[in-house]
N, C-alpha and C positions, 0 to 999 in steps of 0.2 A: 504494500500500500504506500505510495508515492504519492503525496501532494503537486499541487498545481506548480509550485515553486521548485518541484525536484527536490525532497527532502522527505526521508525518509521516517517517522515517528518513531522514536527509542527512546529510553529509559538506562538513566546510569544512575550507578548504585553504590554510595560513600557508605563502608561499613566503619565504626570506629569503637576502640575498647576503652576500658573505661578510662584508660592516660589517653585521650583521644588521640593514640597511634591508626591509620586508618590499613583497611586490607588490599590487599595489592595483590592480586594475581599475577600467575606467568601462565603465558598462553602457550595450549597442548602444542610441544615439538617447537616450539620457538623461545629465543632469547628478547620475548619483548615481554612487559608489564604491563598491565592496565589493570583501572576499576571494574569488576562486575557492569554488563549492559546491555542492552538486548531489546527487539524489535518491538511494536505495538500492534497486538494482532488487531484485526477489525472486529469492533462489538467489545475492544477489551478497554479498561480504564488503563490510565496511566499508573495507578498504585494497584490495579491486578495484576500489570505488564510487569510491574517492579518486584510482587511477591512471586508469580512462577518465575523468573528471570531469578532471583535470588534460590531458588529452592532446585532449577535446571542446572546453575552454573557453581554455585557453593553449599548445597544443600542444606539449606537456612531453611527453617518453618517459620510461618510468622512468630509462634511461641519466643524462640530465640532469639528474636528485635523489638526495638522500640522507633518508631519513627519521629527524627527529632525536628523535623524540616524537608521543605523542597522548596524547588523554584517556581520563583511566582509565574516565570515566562520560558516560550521553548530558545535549548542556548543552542546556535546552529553551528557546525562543520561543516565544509565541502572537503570530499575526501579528491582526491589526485588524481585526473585521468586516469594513467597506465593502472591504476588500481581500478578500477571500475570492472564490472564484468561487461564485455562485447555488448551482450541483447540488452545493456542496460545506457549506456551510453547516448547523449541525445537528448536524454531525461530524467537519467536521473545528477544531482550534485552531490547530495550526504545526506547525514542524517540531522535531523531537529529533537532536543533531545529537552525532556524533565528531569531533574537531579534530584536524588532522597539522599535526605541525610540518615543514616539509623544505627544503633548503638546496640551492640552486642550485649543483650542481657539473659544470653545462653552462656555454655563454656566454648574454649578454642574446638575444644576436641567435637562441639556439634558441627564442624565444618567437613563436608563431605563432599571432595569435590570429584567423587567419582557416584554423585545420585540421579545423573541421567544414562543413556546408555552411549552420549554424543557429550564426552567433557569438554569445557571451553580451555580448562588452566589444570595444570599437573602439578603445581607447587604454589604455593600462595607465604606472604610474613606479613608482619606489622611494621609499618615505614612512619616518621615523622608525618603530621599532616600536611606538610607542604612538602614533600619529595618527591611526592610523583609527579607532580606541574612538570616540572624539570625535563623524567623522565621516559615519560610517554611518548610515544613517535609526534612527531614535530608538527602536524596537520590538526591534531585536538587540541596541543597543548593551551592552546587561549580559553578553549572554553574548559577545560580541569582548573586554571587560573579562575576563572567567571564562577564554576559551580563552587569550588571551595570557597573562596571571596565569599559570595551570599549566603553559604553557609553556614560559617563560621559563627557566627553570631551564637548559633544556636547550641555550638560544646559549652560555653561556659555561661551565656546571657551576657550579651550587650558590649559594655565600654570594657569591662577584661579583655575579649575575644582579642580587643587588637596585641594585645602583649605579645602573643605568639606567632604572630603576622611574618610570613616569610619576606626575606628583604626584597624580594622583586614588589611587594605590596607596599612595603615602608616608603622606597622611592617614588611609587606612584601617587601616594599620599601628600609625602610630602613637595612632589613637582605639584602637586593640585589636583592630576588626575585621578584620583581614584576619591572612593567615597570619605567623609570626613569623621 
């Protein structure tokens, strides 16, 4: 399901414990990281997309989270020609995506990320909240910036939140650019 815009409807998924270190997956056969995320079927909400998407790719139950936030608005990528598939080409650009925040109030060991019979990630850790911005292939990197940004707020409430602010945020702050 492709929008008029060529954007895809997805759902990414900030898991964090209770040092809100957040979960990072590595994807099956690959040396690359990301957050938990995944498509929006048609007829599905954006927080049913986020609970099977969490229970397909790290074998979370809702039991096991707390939802602590999302984004008010969809945060867009365009992913990279040469990566597009052929019959998609033309029309589609990326995906448009809602971001949850949610907080591990299972144990580590409920993470099972062999509970579908189609794994997304084969090793998964807990990373600082702001290192994966960094690390994620170069094409999302702005919107892992955008979705932690807005949702920060919600680990600790409010005027703390920014203590912890990774320096790429501090600078934007303090040039003006980012929020106050």
């Amino acid at each position: 399901m492709i929008d008029k815009d060529g954007y895809r409807p997805n759902v990414g998924i900030i898991i964090c414990n209770v040092r809100n270190e957040v979960f990072w997956g590595k994807r099956v056969r690959q040396n690359s990281w990301q957050f938990p995320q995944g498509g929006i079927k048609h007829g599905e909400s954006p927080e049913q997309a986020m609970f099977r998407e969490l229970m397909e790719e790290v074998g979370l139950e809702r039991s096991h989270v707390r939802i602590l936030g999302r984004t008010r608005d969809w945060l867009r990528y365009d992913v990279p020609k040469d990566w597009v598939k052929r019959e998609w080409r033309g029309h589609y650009r990326g995906q448009k995506q809602i971001w949850y925040l949610l907080r591990l109030v299972g144990r580590d060991c409920d993470v099972r990320l062999r509970a579908s019979d189609h794994p997304e990630f084969d090793a998964w850790r807990w990373n600082e909240y702001w290192a994966p911005a960094e690390t994620v292939v170069e094409f999302k990197r702005e919107v892992y910036r955008s979705a932690l940004t807005e949702l920060e707020r919600f680990l600790t409430g409010g005027t703390e939140a920014h203590r912890h602010c990774h320096p790429y945020m501090l600078a934007m702050r303090t040039q003006g650019a980012g929020r106050p």
